[in-house]
C-alpha positions as CSV (number, residue, x, y, z in Angstrom):
1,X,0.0,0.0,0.0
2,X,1.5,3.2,-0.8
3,X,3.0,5.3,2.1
4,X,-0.2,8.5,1.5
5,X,-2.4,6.1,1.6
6,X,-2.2,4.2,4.5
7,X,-1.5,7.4,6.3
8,X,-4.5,8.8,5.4
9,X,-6.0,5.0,6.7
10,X,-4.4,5.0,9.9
11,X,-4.8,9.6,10.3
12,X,-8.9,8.2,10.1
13,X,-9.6,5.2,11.9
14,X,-7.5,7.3,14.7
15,X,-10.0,10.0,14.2
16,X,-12.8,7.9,14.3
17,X,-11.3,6.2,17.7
18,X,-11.1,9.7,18.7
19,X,-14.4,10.8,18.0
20,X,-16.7,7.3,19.4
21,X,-14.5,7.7,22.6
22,X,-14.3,11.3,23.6
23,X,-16.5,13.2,21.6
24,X,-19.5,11.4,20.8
25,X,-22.3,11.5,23.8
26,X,-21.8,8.0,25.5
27,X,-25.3,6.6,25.5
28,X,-26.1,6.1,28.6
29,X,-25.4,9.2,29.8
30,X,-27.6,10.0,27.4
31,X,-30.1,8.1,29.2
32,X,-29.5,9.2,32.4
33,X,-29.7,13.0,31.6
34,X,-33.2,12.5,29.5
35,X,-34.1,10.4,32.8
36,X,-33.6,13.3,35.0
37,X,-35.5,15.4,32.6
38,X,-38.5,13.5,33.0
39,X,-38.2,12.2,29.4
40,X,-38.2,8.3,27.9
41,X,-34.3,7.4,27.5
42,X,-34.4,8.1,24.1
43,X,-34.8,11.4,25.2
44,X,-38.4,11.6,23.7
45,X,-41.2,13.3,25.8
46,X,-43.1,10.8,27.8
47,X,-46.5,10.2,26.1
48,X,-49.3,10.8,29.6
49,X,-51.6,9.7,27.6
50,X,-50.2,6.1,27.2
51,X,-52.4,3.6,29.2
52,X,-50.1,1.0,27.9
53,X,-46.8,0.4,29.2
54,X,-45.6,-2.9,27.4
55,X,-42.8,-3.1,25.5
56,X,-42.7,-4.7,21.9
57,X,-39.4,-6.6,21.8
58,X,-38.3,-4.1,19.1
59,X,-38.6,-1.5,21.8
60,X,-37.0,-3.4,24.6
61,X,-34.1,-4.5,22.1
62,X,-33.3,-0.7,21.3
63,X,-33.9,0.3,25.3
64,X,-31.2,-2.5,26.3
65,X,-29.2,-1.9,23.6
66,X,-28.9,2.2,24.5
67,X,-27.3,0.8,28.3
68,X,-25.7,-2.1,26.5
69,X,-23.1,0.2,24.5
70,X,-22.6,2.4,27.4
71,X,-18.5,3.0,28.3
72,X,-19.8,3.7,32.2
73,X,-19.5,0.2,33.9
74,X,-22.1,0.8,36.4
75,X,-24.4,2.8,33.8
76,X,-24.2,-0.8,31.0
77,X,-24.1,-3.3,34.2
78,X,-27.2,-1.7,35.8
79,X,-29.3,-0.6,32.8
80,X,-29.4,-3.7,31.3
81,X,-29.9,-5.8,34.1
82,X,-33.3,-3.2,34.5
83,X,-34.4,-3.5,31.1
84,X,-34.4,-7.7,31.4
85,X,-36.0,-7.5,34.0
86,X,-39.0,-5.3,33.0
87,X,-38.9,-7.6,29.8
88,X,-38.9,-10.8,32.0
89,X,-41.7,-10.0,34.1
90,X,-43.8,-8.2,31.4
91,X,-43.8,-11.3,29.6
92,X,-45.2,-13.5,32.8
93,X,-48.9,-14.1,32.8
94,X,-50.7,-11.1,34.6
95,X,-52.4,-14.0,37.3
96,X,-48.8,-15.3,38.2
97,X,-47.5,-14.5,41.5
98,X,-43.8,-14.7,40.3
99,X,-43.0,-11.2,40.0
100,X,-42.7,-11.4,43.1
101,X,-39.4,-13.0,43.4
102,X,-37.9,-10.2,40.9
103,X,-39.0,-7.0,43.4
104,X,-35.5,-7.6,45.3
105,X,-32.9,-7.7,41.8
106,X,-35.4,-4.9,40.6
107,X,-34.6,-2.2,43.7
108,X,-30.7,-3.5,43.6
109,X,-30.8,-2.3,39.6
110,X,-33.0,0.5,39.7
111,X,-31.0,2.1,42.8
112,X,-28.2,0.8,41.1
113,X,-28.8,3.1,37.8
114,X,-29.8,6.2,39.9
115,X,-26.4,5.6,42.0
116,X,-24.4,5.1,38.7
117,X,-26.7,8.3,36.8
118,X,-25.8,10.5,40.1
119,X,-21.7,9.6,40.3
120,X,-22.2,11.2,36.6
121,X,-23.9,14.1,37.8
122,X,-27.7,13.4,36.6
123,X,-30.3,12.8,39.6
124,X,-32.9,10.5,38.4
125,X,-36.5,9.9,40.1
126,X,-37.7,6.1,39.0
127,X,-40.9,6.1,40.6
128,X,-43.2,8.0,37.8
């Protein structure tokens, strides 16, 4: 490969490294400053008049997937631990008493992600 061109190769993938790493909003601070907003963690209003809270898989997919590629350890570890278990129970039958046995992993992850939002400088509220 000729000497110009793998400079220019090397000059952008560098740049690129640059840019994902230090530039580029990590996503789930992202998520935790539309969270202390009051918004989805998309950063999309919440919709008040939603009488439906279920997820579609699509929709937990892309809510995982926002703490999933999170650099903050606490922020990935937390987040997606949340978003399985709101998909896990969601997906019992509404008569089954084994929710139950997630309410204990469920306050470790959600105090867990308002711990981890907080260390980053976003206070969340989980309980709207």
């Amino acid at each position: 490969m000729p000497t110009g061109i793998s400079a220019v190769l090397v000059f952008a993938v560098g740049g690129y490294a640059v840019y994902d790493r230090f530039i580029k909003e990590d996503s789930g601070i992202a998520a935790c400053k539309a969270m202390s907003e009051d918004k989805q963690i998309d950063g999309s209003p919440k919709d008040s008049d939603a009488g439906d809270d279920d997820l579609s898989e699509a929709e937990y997919r892309e809510a995982r997937k926002i703490f999933e590629d999170s650099r903050h350890d606490k922020i990935r570890e937390h987040g997606t631990a949340l978003m399985d278990l709101l998909w896990r129970v969601q997906q019992m039958p509404e008569d089954d008493g084994g929710a139950l046995a997630f309410i204990g992993p469920m306050g470790t992850h959600v105090s867990g992600l308002q711990t981890a939002c907080a260390d980053e400088g976003f206070i969340i509220k989980l309980d709207s």
